[in-house]
ZAMARGU-4260 file (C-alpha; in steps of 0.2 Angstrom, whole numbers, plus 5000, padded with zeros to 4 digits):
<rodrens>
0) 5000/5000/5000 | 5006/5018/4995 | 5001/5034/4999 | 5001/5037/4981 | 4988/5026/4981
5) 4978/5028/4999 | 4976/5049/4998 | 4965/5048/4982 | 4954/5034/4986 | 4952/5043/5004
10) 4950/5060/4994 | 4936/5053/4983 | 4926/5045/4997 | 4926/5063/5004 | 4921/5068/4987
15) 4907/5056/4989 | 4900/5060/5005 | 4897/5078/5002 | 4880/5085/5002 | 4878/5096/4986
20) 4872/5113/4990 | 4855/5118/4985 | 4848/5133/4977 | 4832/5137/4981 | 4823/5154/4984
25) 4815/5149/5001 | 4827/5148/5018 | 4825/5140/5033 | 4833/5146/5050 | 4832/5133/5065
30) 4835/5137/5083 | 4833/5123/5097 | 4824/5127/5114 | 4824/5111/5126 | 4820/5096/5115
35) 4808/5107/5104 | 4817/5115/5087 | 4807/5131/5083 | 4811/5133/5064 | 4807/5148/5054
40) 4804/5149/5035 | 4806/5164/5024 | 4798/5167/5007 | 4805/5178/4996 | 4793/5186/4979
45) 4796/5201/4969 | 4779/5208/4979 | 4778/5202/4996 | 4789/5193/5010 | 4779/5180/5021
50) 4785/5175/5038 | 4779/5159/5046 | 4785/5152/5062 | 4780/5132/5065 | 4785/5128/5083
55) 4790/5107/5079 | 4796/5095/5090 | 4808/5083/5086 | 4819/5066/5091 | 4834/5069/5101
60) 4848/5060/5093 | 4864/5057/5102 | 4879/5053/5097 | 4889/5036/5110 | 4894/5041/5124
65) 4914/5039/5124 | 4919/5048/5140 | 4928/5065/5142 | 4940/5068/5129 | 4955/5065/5141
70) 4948/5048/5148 | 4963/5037/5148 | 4959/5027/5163 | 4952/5010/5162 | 4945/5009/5179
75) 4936/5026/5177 | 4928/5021/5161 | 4929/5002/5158 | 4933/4994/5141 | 4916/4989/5133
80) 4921/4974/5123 | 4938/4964/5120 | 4947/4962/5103 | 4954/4944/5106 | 4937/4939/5116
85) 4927/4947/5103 | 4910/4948/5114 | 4902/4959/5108 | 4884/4955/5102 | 4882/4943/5085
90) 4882/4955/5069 | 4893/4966/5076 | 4913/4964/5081 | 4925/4974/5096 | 4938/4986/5089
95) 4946/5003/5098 | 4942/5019/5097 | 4950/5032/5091 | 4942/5048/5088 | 4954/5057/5077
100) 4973/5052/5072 | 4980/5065/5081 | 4973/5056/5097 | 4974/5043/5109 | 4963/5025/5109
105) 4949/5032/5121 | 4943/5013/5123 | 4934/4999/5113 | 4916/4996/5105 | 4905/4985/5096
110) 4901/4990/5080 | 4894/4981/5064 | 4906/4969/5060 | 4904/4970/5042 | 4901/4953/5037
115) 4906/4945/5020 | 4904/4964/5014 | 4919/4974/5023 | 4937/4975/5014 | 4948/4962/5019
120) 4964/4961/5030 | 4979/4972/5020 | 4964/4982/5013 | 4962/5002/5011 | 4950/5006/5026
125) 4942/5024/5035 | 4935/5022/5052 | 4923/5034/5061 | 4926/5043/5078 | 4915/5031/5087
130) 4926/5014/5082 | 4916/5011/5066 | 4926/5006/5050 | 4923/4996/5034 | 4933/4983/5036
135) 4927/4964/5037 | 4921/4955/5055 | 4938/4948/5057 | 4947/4964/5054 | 4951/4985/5061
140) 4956/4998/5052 | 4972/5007/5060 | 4977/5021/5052 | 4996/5026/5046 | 5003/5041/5052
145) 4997/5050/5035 | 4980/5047/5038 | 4975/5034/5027 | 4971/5014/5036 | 4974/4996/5031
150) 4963/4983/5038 | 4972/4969/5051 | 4967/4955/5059 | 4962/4952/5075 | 4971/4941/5086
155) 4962/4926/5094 | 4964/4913/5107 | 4963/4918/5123 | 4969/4932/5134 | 4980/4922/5143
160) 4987/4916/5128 | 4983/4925/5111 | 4987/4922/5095 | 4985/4921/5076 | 4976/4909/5063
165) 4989/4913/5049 | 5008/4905/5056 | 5018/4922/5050 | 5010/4932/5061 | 5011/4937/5078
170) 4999/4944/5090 | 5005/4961/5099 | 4995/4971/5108 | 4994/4989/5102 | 4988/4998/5117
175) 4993/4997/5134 | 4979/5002/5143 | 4964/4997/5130 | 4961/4977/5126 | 4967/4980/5108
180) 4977/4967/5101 | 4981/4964/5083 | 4992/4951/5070 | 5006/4957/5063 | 5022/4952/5054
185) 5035/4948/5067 | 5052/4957/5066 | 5070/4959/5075 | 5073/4975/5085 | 5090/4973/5083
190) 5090/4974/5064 | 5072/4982/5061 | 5066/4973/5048 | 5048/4980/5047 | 5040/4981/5031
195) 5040/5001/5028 | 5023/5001/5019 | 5030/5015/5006 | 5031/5027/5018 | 5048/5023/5028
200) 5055/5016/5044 | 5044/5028/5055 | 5027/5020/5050 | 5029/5006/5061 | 5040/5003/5076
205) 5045/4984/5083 | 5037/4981/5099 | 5035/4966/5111 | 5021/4953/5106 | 5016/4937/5114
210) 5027/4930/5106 | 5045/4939/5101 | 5041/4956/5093 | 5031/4962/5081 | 5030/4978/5067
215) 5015/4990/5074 | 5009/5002/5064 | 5013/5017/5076 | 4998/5031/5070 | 5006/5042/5071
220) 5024/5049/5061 | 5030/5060/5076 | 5040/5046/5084 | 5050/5051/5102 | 5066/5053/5104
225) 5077/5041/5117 | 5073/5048/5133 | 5058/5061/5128 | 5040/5053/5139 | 5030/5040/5132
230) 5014/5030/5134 | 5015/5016/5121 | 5029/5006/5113 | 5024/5015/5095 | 5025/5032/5104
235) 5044/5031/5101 | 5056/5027/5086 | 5058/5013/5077 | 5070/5006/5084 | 5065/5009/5103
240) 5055/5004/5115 | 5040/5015/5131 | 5053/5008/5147 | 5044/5013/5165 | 5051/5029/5171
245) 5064/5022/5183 | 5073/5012/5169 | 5078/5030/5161 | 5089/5042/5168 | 5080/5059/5168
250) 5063/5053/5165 | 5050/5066/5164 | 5036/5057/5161 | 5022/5049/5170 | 5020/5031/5161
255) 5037/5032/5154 | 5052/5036/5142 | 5057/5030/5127 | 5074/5017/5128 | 5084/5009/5114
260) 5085/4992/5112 | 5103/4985/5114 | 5113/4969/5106 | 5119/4957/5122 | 5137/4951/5113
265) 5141/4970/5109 | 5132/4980/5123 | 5130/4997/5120 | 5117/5012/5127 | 5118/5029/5120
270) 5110/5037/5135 | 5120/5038/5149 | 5118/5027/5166 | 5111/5014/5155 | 5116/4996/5155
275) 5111/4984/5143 | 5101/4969/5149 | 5092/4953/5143 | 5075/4958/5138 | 5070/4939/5140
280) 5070/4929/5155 | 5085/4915/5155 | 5078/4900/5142 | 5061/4910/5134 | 5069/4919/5119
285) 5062/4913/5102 | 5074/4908/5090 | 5085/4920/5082 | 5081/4932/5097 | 5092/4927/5111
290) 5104/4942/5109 | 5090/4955/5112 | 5094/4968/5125 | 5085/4983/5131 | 5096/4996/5139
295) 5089/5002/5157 | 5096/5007/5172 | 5103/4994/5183
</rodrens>
C-alpha cells in the first residue's frame, strides 16, 4: 500500500459523501429550545415577504457516549468489549476507538462487523470517531501516520494466551491500557526489519508481542526521541521501546520514556547510566532472538 495510492481513494470518498448545496429561493433558519426545534421559513417574491413560524418538536439523537476527551483510565471508564474475546453481540465485532489520528485509543466498541461485505485484511480502510470502520468482521482499520488505514486481523485465542490463525504472524497488543490486540508480521529489534509500507521506517515501530516482537503500525509519524515521555511502545522510534520511568535516567514522564533496544554480545546504550540487559528471562527467547537487549538502568 502507498500513499500514492491511499490519499486519492480517501480523497474521493470525501468527494462522495458531500452534500451538494441547494439553490432554492425559500430559507430556513432553526434554533433549538429544550427538545423542541422552533424553525422559521422565509419566502422571498418580487411583491411580498411572508413569515411563518412552526413551533415542531423533534427526536433527540445522540451521538455514543465515549467519555471525556482525556479519559485514559480504564477503571474510570471500563473497556466495553475485548478484541481477542470478541463479545460483543452477533452481527457486530469489538475494535478501539480512536476519535481522530492526532489522538489517543479512548477505549473499545462494538460496531457492525461488516460481514462477508467489509474490505479484507491488507485492505484500504476509513473508520469513524465512534470505532466504526469498513473493514470485514475479522478485521480493524488502524490508520498510518498519514491518515490513510489498512485493515488487520484480530488476534484470537485467549487472553491468557493470544494468537493468530495465519503461522507468519504474531499477536501484539497495540495499546497498553485498551484490550486492543492485533496480527502482525514479526520482526528483530535489533535489525528492524519491518516492512515500511512505502512510507519509511517511521510507519511502524517493533514492539513486544506474545510472542517475540512484532511491526506495529505506530499512528502516528512524530515518533519520540530516546529519553523524551511516552505512553506506548509506538509512541517512540523505530528502533526503541516506552521503558517505566525508573529504567531512564532523567525521565519526565508519568508512564514512561522511550529506551533503545541493545545487542547482548556488543552492549552498547547511547543514553548515559544505562546498562544493557536481557529483555527475555533465561531460556524464553524465540529463535533468532536470544541476543535482544533493552538498555535500562541497573
Amino acid at each position: 500500500m502507498s500513499r500514492a495510492s491511499g490519499r486519492p481513494l480517501v480523497v474521493l470518498l470525501v468527494l462522495a459523501c458531500a452534500r451538494p448545496g441547494a439553490t432554492t429561493d425559500a430559507t430556513t433558519q432553526s434554533t433549538t429550545t429544550g427538545d423542541s426545534v422552533v424553525s422559521t421559513t422565509s419566502t422571498t417574491t418580487p411583491s411580498s415577504t411572508t413569515e411563518t413560524t412552526t413551533p415542531t418538536t423533534t427526536a433527540t439523537t445522540s451521538a455514543p457516549d465515549l467519555g471525556e476527551p482525556t479519559c485514559t483510565d480504564p477503571q474510570r471508564c471500563p473497556p466495553v468489549c475485548d478484541t481477542v474475546l470478541q463479545d460483543c453481540p452477533e452481527g457486530q465485532k469489538c475494535t478501539g476507538v480512536k476519535p481522530s489520528i492526532d489522538e489517543p485509543y479512548r477505549g473499545t466498541a462494538c460496531v457492525a462487523d461488516n460481514a462477508g461485505q467489509g474490505a479484507p485484511a491488507g485492505g484500504i480502510c476509513f473508520t469513524a470517531s465512534d470505532g466504526w470502520d469498513n473493514c470485514d468482521a475479522d478485521t480493524m482499520c488502524v490508520q498510518f501516520g498519514t491518515g490513510e488505514g489498512a485493515c488487520v486481523p484480530f488476534c484470537g485465542g485467549t487472553v491468557d494466551a493470544p494468537a493468530c490463525a495465519h503461522p507468519t504472524l504474531v499477536c501484539a497488543r497495540t495499546d497498553r491500557l485498551w484490550p486492543i490486540s492485533v496480527c502482525v508480521p514479526p520482526c528483530d529489534p535489533l535489525a528492524y526489519d519491518c516492512p515500511d509500507a512505502d512510507i519509511g521506517a517511521e510507519a511502524m515501530v517493533c514492539q513486544p508481542a506474545a510472542v517475540g516482537f512484532g511491526c506495529v503500525l505506530r499512528g502516528n509519524l512524530d515518533g519520540r526521541a530516546l529519553g523524551e515521555p511516552c505512553v506506548q511502545h509506538r509512541d517512540c522510534t523505530a528502533a526503541a521501546h516506552c521503558a517505566p520511568p525508573d529504567h531512564v535516567p532523567g525521565c519526565a514522564g508519568l508512564d514512561g520514556c522511550c529506551a533503545a533496544y541493545c545487542d547482548l554480545d556488543a552492549p552498547s546504550c547511547p543514553v548515559a547510566g544505562q546498562t544493557c540487559v536481557p529483555h527475555f528471562a533465561p531460556g524464553e527467547a524465540p529463535p533468532n532472538l536470544e541476543k535482544v537487549g533493552r538498555c535500562a538502568v541497573p
